[in-house]
N, CA, C and O of each residue as an XYZ file, in Angstrom:
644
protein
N     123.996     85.487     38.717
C     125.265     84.886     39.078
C     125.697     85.321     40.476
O     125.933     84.519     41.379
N     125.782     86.625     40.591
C     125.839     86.994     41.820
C     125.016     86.407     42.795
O     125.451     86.046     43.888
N     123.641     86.276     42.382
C     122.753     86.424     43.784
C     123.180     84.303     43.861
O     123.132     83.742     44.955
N     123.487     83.622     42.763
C     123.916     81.738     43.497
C     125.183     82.166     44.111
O     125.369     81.498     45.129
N     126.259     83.127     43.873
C     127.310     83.331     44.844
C     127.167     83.285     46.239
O     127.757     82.579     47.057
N     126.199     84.234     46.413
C     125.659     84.919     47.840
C     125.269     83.848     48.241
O     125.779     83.664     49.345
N     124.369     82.672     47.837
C     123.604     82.063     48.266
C     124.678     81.214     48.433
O     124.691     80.911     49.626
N     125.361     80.809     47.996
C     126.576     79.572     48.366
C     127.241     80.107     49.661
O     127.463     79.471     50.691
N     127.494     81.319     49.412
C     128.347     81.353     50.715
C     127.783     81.211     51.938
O     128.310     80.587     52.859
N     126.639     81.812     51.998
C     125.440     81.647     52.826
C     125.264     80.001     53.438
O     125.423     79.724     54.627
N     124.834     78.803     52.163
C     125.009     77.662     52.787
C     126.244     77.417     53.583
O     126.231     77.127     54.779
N     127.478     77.572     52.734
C     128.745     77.255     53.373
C     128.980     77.843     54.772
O     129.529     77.286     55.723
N     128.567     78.815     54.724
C     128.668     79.572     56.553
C     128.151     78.826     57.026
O     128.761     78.186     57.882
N     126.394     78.410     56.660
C     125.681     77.859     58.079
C     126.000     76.742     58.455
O     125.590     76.345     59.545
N     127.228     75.535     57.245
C     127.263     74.500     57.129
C     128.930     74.733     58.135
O     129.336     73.717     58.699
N     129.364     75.401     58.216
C     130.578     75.506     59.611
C     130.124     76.060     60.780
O     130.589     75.675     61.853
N     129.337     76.856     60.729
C     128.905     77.418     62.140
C     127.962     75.878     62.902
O     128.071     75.775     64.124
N     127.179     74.878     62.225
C     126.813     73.963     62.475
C     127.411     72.869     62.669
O     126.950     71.937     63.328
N     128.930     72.896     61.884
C     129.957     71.594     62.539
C     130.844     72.269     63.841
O     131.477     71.471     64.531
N     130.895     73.570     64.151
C     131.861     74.121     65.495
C     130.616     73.820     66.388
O     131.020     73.235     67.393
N     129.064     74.012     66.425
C     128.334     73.703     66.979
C     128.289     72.710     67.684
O     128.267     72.701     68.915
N     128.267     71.611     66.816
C     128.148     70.179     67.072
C     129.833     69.771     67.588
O     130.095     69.160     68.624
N     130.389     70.048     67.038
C     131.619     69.820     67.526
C     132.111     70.466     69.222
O     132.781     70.007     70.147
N     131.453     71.590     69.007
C     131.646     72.062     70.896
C     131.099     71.111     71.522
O     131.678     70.404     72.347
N     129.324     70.961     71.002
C     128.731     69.827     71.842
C     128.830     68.590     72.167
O     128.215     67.885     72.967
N     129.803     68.380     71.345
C     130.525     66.903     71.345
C     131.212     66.641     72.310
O     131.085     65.689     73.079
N     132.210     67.723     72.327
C     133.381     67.692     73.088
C     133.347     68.449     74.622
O     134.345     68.676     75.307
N     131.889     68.791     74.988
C     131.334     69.471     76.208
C     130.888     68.082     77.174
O     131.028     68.097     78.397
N     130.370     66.968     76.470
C     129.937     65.997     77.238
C     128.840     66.215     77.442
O     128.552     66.656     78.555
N     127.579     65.950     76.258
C     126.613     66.187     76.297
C     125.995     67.212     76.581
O     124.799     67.119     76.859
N     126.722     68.606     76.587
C     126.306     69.902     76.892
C     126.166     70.548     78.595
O     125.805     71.678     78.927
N     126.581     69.415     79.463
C     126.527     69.768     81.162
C     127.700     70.758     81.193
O     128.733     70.746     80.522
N     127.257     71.681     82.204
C     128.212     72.511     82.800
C     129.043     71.929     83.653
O     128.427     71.313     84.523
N     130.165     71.880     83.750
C     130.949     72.406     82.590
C     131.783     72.045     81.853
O     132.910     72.409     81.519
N     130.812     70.938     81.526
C     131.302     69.953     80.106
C     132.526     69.497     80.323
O     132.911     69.394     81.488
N     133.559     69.059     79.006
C     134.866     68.390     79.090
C     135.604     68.588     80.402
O     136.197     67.647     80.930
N     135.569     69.973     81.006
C     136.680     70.243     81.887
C     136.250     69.786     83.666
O     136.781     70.015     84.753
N     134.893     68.968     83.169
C     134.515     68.455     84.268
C     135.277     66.857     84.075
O     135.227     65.998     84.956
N     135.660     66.755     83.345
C     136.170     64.920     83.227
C     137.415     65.312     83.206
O     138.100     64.301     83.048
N     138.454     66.780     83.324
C     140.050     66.654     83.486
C     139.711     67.437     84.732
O     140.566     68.319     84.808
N     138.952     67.525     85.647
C     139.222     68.695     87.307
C     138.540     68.133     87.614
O     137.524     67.849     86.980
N     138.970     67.574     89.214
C     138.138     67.298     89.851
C     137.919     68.708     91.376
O     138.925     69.198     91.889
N     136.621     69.075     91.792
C     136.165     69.828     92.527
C     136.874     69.491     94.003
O     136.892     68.336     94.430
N     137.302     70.311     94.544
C     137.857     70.202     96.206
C     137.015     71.132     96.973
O     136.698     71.965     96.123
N     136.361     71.543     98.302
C     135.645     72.139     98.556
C     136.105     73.530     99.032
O     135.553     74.626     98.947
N     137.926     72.946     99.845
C     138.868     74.172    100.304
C     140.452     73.487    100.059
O     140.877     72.331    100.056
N     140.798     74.240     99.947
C     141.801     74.061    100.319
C     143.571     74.513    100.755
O     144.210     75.171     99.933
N     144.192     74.111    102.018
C     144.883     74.921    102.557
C     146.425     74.975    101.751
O     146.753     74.580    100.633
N     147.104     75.562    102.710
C     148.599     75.834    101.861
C     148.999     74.375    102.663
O     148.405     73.972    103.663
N     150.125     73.683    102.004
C     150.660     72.427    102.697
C     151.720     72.476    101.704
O     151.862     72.466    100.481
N     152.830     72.568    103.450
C     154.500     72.738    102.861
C     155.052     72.378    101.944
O     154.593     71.252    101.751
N     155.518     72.509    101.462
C     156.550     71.603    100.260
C     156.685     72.651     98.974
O     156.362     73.830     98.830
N     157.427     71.488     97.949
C     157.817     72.601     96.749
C     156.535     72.818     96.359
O     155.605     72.012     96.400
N     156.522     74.540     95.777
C     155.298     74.721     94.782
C     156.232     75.566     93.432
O     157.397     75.920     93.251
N     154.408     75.637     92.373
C     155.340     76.825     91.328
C     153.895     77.113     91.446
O     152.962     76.417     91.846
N     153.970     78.648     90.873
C     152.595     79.087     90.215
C     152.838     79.205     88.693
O     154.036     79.092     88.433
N     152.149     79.376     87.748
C     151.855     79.608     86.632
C     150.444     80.324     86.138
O     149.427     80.168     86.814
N     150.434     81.072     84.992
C     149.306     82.301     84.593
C     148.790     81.872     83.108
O     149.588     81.787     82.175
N     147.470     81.621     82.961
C     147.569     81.563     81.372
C     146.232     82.517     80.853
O     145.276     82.697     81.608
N     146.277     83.002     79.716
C     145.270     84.263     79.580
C     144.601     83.119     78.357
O     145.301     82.472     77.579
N     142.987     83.073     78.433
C     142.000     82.584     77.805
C     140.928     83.953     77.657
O     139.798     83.883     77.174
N     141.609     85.265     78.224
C     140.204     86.033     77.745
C     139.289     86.146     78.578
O     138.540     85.169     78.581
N     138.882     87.413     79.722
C     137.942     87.334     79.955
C     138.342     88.182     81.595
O     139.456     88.532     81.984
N     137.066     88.323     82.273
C     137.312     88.574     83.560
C     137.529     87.849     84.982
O     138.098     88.084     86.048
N     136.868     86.986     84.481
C     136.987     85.717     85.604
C     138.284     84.789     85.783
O     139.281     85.416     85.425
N     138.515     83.794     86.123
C     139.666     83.180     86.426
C     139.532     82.266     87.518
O     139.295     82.579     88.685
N     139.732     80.891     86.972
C     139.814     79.308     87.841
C     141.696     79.333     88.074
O     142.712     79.734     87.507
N     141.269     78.629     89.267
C     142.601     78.235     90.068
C     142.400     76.602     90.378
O     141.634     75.910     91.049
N     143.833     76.347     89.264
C     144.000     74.329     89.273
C     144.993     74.214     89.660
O     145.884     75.031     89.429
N     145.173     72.995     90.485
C     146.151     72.806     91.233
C     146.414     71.605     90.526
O     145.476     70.849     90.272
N     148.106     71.212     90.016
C     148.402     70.283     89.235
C     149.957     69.542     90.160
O     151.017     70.102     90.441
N     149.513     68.155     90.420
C     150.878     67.950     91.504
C     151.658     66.706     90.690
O     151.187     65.574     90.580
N     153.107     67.202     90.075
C     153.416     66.666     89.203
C     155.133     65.776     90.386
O     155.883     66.509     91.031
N     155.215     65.071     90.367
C     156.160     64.421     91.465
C     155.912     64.701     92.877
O     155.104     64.078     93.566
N     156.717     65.761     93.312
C     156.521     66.523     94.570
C     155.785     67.769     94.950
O     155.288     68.149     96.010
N     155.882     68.361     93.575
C     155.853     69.857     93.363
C     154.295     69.972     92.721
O     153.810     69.507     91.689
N     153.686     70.876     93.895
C     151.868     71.177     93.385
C     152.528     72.483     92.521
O     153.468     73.174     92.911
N     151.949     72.603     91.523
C     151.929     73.631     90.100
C     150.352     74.215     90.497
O     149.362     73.533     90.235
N     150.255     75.477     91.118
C     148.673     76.124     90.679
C     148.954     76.961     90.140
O     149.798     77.829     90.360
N     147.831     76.700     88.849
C     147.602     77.224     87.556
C     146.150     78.675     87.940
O     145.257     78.691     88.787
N     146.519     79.634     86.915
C     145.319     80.833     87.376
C     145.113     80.480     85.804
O     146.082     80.189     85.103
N     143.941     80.520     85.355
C     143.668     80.607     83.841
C     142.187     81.829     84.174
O     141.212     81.792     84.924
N     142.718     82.826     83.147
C     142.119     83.381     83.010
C     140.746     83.140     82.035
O     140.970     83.061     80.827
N     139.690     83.049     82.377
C     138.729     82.687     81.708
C     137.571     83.937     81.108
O     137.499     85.073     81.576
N     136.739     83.407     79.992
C     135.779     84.497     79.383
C     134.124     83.703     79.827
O     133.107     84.004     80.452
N     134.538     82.833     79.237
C     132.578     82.301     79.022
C     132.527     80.887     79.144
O     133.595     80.276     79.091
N     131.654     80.377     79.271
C     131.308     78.942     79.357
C     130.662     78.555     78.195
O     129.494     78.175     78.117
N     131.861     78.721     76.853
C     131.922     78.563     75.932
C     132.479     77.002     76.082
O     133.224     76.589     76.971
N     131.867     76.174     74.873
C     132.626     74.644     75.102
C     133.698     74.550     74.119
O     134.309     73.497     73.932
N     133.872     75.332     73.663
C     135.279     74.954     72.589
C     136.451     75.913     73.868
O     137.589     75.543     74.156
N     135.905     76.876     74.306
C     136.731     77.560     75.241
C     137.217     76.444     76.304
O     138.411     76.226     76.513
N     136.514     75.988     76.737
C     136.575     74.821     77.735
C     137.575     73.806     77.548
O     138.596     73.675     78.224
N     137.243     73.174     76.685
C     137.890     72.088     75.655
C     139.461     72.791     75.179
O     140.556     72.255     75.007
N     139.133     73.826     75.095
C     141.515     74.744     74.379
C     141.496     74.798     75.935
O     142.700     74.664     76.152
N     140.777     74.931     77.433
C     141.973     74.824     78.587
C     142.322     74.102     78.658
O     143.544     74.015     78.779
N     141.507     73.006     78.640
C     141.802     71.330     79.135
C     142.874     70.869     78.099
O     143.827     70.167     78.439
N     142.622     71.403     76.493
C     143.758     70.605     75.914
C     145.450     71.426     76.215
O     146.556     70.935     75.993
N     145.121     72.777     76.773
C     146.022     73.229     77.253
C     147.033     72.946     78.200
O     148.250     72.843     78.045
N     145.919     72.775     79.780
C     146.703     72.022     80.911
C     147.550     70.428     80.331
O     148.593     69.875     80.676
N     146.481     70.102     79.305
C     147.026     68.317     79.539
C     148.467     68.826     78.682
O     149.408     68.504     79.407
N     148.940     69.431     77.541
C     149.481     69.894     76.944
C     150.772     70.388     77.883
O     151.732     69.640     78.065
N     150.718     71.308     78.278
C     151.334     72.094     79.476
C     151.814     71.612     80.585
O     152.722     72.187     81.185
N     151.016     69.974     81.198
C     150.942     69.549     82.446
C     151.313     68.514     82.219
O     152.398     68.156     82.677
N     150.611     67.743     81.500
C     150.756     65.981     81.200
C     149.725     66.072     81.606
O     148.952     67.025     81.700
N     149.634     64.504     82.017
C     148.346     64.058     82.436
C     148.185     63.634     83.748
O     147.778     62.545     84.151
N     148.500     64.485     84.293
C     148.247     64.210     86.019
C     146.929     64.504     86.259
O     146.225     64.827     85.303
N     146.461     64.450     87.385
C     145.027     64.630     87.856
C     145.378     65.936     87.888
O     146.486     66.435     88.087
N     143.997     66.603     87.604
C     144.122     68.477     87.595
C     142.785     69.149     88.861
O     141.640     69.468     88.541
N     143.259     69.200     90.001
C     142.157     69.667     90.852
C     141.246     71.033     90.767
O     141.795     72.010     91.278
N     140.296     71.199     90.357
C     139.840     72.465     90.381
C     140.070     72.865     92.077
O     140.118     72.107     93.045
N     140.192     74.400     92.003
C     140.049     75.239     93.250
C     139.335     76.063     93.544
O     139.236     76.408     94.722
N     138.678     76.587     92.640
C     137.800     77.247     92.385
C     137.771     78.307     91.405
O     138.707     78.413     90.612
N     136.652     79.218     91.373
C     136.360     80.165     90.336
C     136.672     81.274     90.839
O     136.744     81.083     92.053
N     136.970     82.651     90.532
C     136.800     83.806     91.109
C     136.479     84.700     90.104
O     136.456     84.503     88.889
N     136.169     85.964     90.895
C     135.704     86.964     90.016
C     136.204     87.856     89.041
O     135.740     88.332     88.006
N     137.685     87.993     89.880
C     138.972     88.616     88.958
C     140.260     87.659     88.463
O     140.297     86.633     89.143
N     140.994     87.706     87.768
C     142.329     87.313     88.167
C     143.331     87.790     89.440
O     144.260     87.129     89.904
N     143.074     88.552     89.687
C     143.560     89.333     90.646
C     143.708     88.485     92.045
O     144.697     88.169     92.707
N     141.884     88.182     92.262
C     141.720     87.501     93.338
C     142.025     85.952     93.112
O     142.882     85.531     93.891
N     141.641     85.241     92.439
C     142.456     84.120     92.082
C     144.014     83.880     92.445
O     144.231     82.769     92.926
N     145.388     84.920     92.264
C     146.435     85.105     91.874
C     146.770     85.225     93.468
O     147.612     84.518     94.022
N     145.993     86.215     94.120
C     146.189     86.181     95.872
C     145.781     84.886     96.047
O     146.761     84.397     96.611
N     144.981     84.023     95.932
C     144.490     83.071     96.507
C     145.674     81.575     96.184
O     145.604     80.528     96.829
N     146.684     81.839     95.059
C     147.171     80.692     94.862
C     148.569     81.365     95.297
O     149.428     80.502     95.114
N     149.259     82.745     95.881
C     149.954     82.632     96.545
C     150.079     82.302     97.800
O     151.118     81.946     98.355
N     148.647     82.454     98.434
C     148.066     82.108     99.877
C     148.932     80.778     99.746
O     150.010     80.615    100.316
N     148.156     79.622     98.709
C     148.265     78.577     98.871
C     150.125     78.238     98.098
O     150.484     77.126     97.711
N     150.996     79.492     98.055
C     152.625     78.875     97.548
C     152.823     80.266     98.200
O     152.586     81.345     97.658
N     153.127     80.137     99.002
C     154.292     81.410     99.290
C     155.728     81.372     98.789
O     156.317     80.327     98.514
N     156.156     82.386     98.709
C     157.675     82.564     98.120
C     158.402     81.318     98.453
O     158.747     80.674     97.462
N     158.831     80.648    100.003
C     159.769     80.518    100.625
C     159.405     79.219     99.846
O     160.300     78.400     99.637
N     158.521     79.058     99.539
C     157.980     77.139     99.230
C     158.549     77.038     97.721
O     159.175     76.076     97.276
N     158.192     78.280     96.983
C     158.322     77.979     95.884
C     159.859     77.847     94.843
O     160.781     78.651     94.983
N     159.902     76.657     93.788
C     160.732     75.665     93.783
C     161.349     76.549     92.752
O     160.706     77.534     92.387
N     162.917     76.228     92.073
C     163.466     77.285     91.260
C     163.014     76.492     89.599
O     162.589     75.344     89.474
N     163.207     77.271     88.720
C     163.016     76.674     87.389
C     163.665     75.861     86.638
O     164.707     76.335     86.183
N     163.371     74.587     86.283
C     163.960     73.365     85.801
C     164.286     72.055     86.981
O     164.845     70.973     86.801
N     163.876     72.466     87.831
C     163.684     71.461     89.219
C     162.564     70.478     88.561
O     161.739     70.947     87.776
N     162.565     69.343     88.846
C     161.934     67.837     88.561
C     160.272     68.177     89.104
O     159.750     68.141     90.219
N     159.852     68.454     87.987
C     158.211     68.726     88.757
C     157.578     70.171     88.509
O     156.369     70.383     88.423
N     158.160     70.724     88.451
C     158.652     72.234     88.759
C     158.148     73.051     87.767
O     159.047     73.623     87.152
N     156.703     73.386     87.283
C     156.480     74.599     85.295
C     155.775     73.682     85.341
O     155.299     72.991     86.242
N     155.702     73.720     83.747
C     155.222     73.084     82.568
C     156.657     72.186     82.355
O     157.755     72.400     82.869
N     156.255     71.109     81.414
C     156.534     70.194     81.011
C     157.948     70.736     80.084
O     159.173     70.655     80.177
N     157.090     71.233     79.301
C     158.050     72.050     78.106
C     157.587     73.324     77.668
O     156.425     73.724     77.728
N     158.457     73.859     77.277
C     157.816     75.582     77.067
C     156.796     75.141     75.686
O     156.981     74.163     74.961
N     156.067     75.810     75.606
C     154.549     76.097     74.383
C     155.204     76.743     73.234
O     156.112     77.568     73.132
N     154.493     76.137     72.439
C     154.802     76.912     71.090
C     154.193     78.058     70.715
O     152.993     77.904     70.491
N     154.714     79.434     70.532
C     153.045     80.217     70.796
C     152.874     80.018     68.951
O     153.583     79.568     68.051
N     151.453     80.667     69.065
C     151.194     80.700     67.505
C     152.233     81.489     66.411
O     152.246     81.236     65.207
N     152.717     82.050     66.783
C     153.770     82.704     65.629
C     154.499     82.377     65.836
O     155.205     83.254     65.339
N     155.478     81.389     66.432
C     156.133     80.537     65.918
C     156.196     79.125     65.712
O     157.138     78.368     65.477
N     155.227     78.988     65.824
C     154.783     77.700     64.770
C     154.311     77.788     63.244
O     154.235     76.918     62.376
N     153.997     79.261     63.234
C     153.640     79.811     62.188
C     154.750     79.740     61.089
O     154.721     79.469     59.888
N     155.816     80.118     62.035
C     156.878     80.347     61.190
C     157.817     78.883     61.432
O     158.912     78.735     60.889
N     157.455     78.282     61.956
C     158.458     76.784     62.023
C     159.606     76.857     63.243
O     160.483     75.995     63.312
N     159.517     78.030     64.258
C     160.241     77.933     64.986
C     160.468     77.459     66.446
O     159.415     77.624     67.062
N     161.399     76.953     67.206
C     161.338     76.218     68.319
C     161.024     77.280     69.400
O     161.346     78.466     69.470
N     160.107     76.287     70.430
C     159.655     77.560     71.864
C     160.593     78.157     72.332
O     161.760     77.768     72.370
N     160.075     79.342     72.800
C     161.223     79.626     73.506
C     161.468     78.961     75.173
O     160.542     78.568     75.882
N     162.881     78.955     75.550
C     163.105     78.458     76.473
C     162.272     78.724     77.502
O     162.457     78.195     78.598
């Protein structure tokens, strides 16, 4: 009895580890680097600071590395630092449903990759200095709407402001 237990659970594992499988690969775009988040960023080669309103924003995905997206929602360019782990495709797939989530659906420019957050975080104040950047609840200006984090959705409660 025990040992058809074992053995069930056994199928049942390999039978989810094989639909997150297929399901990353689904949602990677045929498995190219770097999959989904190549069809919401498009690549820029440089790019400079240019006046106007900005905001920055930070989001932690885990990891040491960290992409810088530049998101220009009315007037106001939003660059995003997301902290990244791996070129995991379900990882890929929670930024992208993140930004669109977070952003709408504006075009989302990649800026590039870096090695730290650190350096990323200098690199997107380069590109917003203080004096540019716009105050909170200005037309354009964050995210869309504040996020729900997981515990309170958990519990049924509204984001915080």
């Amino acid at each position: 009895m025990a040992h058809k237990l074992t053995s069930l659970a056994a199928v049942v594992a390999a039978a989810l580890l094989l639909v997150t499988v297929v399901d990353g690969y689904r949602q990677s775009g045929s498995g190219r680097e770097p999959g989904s988040e190549r069809e919401a960023v498009q690549p820029v080669p440089a790019a400079h600071a240019e006046p106007g309103p900005c905001a920055l924003d930070y989001a932690r995905f885990g990891g040491q590395r960290a992409q810088l997206i530049k998101i220009v929602r009315g007037s106001v360019a939003n660059f995003i630092v997301l902290e990244v782990a791996s070129r995991d495709p379900l990882q890929r797939s929670q930024r992208v449903r993140w930004l669109r989530a977070a952003y709408g659906e504006a075009e989302h420019v990649w800026l590039g990759e870096f090695v730290s957050p650190e350096a990323a975080l200098e690199r997107a104040v380069q590109l917003c200095p203080p004096a540019w950047r716009c105050g909170e609840g200005e037309e354009g200006c964050g995210r869309i709407t504040p996020l729900v984090t997981p515990i309170r959705a958990f519990f049924h409660q509204p984001p915080n402001p």
